[in-house]
Steps between C-alpha positions, in 0.01 A plus 500: 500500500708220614512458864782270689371300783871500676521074450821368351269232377297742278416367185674637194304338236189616319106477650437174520129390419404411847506846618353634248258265544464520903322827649569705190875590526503542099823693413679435873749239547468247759763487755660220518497261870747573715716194569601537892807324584532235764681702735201773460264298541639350817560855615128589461344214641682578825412827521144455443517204765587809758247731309238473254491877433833684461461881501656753293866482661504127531450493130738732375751328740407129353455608134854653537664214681311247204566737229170540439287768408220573820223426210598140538542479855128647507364266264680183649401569867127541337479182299662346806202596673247372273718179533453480867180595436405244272695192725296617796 
């Protein structure tokens, strides 16, 4: 069954060979990146300079104010994260 992820970047090509390739998605299509405006970006990075964890409400509230979908506002504050992480 196909699912949709909620991006507005989604993919609407066929598999491509690196998925099918990587962890055994045979048959699923890979979503494509998400390409975060400059203005989003900007918007994020100050938030997350105030708080590195954002909790339910703060995400709905941000994803709705970005046009976003919360999934990406998860996954960016979490790879921001690692980032820190990593630079530390």
């Amino acid at each position: 069954a196909d699912e949709s992820s909620g991006y507005e970047s989604e993919s609407a090509g066929g598999e491509r060979a690196g998925a099918a390739a990587a962890g055994g998605t045979r048959g699923r299509q890979r979503r494509a990146r998400t390409a975060f405006t400059s203005e989003q970006v900007c918007r994020l990075e100050k938030t997350f300079q105030r708080q590195k964890y954002l909790g339910a409400t703060e995400r709905r509230k941000l994803a709705a104010a970005l046009h976003l979908s919360e999934i990406q506002i998860k996954t960016w504050f979490q790879n921001r994260r690692m980032k820190l992480k990593r630079q530390i």
